[in-house]
N, C-alpha and C positions, 0 to 999 in steps of 0.2 A: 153610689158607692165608689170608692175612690181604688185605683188597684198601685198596687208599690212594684217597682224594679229596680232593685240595683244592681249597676255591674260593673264592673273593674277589668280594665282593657289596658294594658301596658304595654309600651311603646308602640303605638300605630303610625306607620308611614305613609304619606301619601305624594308621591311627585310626578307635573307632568311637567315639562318641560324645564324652566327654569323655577318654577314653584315647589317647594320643599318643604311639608311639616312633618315635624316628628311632636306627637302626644305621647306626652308619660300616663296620663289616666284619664278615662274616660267614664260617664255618667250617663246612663238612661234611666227618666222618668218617666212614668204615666201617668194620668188622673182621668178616669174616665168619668161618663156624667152622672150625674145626683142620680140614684135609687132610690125612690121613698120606698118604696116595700122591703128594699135588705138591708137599707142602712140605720135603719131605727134600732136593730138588734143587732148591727155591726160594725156600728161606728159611734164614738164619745160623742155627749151632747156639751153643746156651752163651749165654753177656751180651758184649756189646759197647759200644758209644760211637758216638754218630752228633750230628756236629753240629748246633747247635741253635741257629734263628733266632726261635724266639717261637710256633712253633704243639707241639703236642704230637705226633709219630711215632704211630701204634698199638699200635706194637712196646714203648715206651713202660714202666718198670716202677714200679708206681704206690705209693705210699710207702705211702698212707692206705687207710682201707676203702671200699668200694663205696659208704658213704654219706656219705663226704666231700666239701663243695662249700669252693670249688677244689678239686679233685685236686692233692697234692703229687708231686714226681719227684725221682729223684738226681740231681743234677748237677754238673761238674765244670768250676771255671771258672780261667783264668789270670791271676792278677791279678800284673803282676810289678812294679810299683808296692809293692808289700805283700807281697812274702814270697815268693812260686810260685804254686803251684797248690791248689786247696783244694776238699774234697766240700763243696756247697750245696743248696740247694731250688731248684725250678724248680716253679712253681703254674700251673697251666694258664689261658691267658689272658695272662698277661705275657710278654714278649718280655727281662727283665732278671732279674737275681739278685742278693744279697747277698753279700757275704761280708765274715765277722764275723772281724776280726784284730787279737790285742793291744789287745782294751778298745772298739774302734772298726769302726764298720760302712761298707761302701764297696759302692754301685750299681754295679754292673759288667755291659754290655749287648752284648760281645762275647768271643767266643776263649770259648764256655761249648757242652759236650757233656753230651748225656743218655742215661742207662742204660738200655739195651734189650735184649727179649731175647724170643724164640719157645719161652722155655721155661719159664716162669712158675712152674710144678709144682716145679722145682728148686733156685728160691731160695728162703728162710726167714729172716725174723726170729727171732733167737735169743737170749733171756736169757743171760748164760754168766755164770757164775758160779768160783771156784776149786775148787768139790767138781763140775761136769758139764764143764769144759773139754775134761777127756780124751777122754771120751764122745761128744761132738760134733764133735768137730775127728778122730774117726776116722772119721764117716760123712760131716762138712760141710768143706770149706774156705773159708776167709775170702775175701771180694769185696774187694778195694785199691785203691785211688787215692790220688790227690793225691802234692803233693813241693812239701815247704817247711823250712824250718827253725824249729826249735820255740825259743821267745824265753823259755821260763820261766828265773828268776835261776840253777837246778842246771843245766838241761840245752840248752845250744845243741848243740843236732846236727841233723844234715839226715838227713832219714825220707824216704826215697825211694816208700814205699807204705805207707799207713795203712789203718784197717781201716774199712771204711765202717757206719756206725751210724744208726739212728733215733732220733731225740726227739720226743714227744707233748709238747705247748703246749695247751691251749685248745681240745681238740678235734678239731688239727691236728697235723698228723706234719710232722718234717722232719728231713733227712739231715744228717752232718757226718761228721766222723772221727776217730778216736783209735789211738791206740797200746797202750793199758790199759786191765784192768777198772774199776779206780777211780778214772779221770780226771774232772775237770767240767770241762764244755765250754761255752764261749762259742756262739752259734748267732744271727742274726738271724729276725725273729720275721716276719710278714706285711707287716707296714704297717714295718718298716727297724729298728725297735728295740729293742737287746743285750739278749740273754738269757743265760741260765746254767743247765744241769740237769746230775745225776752219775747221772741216771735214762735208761739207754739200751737200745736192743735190739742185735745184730749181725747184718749182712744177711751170709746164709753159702750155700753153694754145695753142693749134691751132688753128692757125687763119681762115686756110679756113677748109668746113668742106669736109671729104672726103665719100667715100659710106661708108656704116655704115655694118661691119663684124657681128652684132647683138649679144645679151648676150647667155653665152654658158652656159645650166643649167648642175649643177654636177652630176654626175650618180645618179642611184639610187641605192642607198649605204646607211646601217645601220649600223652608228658606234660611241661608245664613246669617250671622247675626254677628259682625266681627268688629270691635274693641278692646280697649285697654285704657288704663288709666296713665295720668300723664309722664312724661318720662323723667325719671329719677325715680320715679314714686316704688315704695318697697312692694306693691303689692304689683302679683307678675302677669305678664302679658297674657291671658292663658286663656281667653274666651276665643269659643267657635261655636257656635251652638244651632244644632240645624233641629229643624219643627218637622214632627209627621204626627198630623192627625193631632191626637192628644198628647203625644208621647214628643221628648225632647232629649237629646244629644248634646252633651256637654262635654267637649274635651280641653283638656290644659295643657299648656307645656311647662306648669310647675317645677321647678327642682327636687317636688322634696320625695323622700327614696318609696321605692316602690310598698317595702314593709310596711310603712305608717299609713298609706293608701286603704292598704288590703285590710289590714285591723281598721280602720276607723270605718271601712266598709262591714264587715262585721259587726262593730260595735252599733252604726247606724241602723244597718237592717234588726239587730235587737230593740232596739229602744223603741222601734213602730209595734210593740207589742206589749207596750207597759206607759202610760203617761201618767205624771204628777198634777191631778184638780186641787182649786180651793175648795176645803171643806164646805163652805156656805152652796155650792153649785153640785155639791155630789148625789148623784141617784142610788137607788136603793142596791140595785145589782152591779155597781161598777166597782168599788173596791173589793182589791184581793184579800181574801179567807184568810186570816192567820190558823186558826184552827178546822182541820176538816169538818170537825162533828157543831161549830158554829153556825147556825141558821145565818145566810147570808141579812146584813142591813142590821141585827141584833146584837153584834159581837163587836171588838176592839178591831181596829186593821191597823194599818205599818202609816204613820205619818212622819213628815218630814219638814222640822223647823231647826233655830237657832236657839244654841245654848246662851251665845254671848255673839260677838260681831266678828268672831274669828272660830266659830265653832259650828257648823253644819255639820245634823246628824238624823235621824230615823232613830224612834219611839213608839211605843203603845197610844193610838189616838182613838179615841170613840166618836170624835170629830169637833170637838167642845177645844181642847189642846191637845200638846204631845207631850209625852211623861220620857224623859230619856234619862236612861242610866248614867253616872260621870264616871270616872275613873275610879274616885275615891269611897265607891259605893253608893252616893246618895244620888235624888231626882234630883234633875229639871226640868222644869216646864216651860214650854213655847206656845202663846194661843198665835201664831203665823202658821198656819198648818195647809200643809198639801199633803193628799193623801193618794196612798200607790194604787192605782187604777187600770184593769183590762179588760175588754169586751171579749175575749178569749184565753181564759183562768183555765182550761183546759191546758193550755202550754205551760204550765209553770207547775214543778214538785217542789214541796220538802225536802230537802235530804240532810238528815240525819249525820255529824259529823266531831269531831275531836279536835282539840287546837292541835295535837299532833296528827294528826289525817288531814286537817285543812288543804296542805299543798299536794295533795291528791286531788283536788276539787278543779274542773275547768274555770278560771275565773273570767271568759269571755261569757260567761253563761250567769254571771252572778247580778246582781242588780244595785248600781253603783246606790249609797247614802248618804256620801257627806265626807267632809274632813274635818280632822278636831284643829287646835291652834298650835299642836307641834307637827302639823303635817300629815298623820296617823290619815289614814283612808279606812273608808269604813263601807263595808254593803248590810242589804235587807237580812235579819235572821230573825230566828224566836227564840227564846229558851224552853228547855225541855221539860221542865220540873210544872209549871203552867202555861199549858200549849197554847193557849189564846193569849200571849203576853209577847207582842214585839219585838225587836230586841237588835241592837248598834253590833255589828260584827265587826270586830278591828285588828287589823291587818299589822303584823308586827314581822316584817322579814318571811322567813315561810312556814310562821305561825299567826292563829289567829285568836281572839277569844270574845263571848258573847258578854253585851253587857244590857241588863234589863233594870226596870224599879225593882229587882230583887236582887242585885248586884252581878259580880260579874262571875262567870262559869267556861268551866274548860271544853263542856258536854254542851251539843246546839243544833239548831239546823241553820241552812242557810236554804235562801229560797234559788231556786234554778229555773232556768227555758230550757227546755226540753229539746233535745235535740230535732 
């Protein structure tokens, strides 16, 4: 079982003699070792998606080796500016991510999920090649993401799920995605600037599971860990990272102001309590109830696809697609679906609300959806007329209104964490 801490430390001084740091924020992590007896009924199975504010999950699955500084991650970010959705790096320490599209590279600091999973032993980087494809792909299945449209001069087509890949740089790993063995891929490199490799691995999936060799905590060893990337580079000098036990110390001398720290700290410790599965991977008791009186595994739950390539949003899914309201009244459906998933549904209410009562509502508590293509943010709600019907809440200044396959309504809930 894995245990989470985070905490937020602002400006810590340390000086002995001519030695002088000042941290603006600091991180403690734990992971303690594999539980089989608690974590079967307290921890997601398979890989998942949990949003991501800038600190690293535990759960976390890590691209690079044990002795890589930054750790690199998958990640998957929405840029609908530039195309959809697209597999990126996430480097522990930053709170932003790249993404490299059509020649050009673009910072993107929001609407970005990271690959997690309690099952580590399962996933594989994998060479594939056209003489072991067959071979592999009958014991592994491919890990997908992303949805954009591919702009090369032969082939505009929209790829609803590409296959997620690593690239080694410099020492450093970093994710992207492809469709083929023999594609070369554009990728953004550490410090923002375009790369290009046809040298990849495949991150692949086992399909049966086997006995589970459980996580192996690191010694208990005290030690620091101090780097930076090279100089000019945009990204800040800000590692110190000292090890106790299973637990780790992360501080930065970041610039950036203390406010945005403490909220993404916030929003981080929320989202370990709600993760986005592919439908095909989902178990009977992990998506969240839309309706109370819904026998869990029998009923619609809240999923989360794309209208168009500039439209992510949350829908009515049975797990087959997602049915989401548009503006203009009518559906659309998305068979790309991930569905809202907790091992502990006990934290999360209903509540019952008004486009005009909306800004009464905490929205650090709400549970981000999506963005439409004029910017609109949206979180998880239902409408109230068929309580088992999902439903796009969208945020309009400090009103809000529900929109279902029964169009759109003033009267709603929206889903909350409990305090």
């Amino acid at each position: 079982m894995l245990t989470y801490l985070f905490v937020s430390i602002f400006i810590i001084s340390f000086a002995k003699g001519d030695f002088n740091y000042k941290f603006k924020y600091c991180r403690i992590r734990c992971g303690c070792s594999y539980s089989e007896e608690k974590s079967k009924d307290s921890e997601p199975s398979d890989y998942y998606w949990r949003d991501f504010y800038g600190i690293i999950p535990p759960d976390a699955f890590p691209i690079g080796d044990e002795n890589q500084y930054p750790q690199t991650y998958v990640g998957l970010v929405f840029d609908p500016l530039n195309n959809g959705t697209f597999v990126t790096t996430i480097a522990d320490g930053l709170d932003y991510v790249y993404n490299a599209n059509d020649g050009k590279v673009f910072q993107k600091t929001k609407l970005i999920q990271i690959l997690c999973t309690t099952e580590a032993d399962r996933l594989a980087w994998v060479t594939l090649t056209s003489g072991n494809a067959s071979s592999v792909t009958a014991e592994y299945s491919f890990v997908r993401a992303g949805y954009h449209q591919r702009k090369n001069a032969n082939d505009l087509r929209y790829v609803p799920t590409y296959f997620v890949v690593k690239i080694s740089k410099c020492k450093i790993a970093y994710a992207r995605s492809t469709i083929s063995l023999g594609e070369k891929l554009e990728f953004a490199a550490m410090d923002g600037t375009l790369q290009k490799s046809d040298q990849k691995m495949f991150l692949m999936y086992k399909k049966n599971k086997t006995e589970r060799e459980g996580k192996k905590n690191k010694p208990f060893i005290s030690h620091i860990y101090k780097y930076s990337i090279r100089g000019g580079s945009i990204i800040p000098n800000f590692y110190k990272q000292l090890n106790i036990g299973s637990c780790s110390l992360t501080c930065t001398n970041d610039a950036q102001d203390n406010n945005s720290k403490d909220e993404n700290s916030i929003k981080s410790a929320n989202a370990m309590e709600y993760y986005w599965k592919p439908r095909k991977l989902i178990k009977q008791d992990e998506p969240i109830v839309v309706e109370n009186n819904t026998v869990k595994g029998s009923g619609a739950y809240v999923g989360q696809g794309f209208i168009s390539l500039n439209w992510l949003d949350v829908g009515e899914t049975t797990g087959v697609s997602v049915l989401i309201g548009t503006n203009n009244g009518g559906v659309s459906q998305s068979t790309d679906v991930h569905i809202l998933c907790s091992n502990h549904q006990e934290k999360f209410e209903w509540v019952n609300t008004t486009s005009d009562r909306f800004a009464e509502l905490d929205r650090s508590r709400m549970i981000p959806g999506g963005e439409l293509d004029n910017g609109t943010t949206t979180v998880v709600g239902r409408e109230l007329i068929y309580k088992w019907r999902a439903a796009s809440v969208r945020i309009f200044g400090q009103k809000a209104y529900s929109y279902s396959i029964f169009g759109a309504s003033n009267d709603y809930s929206v889903l909350l964490l409990n305090n």
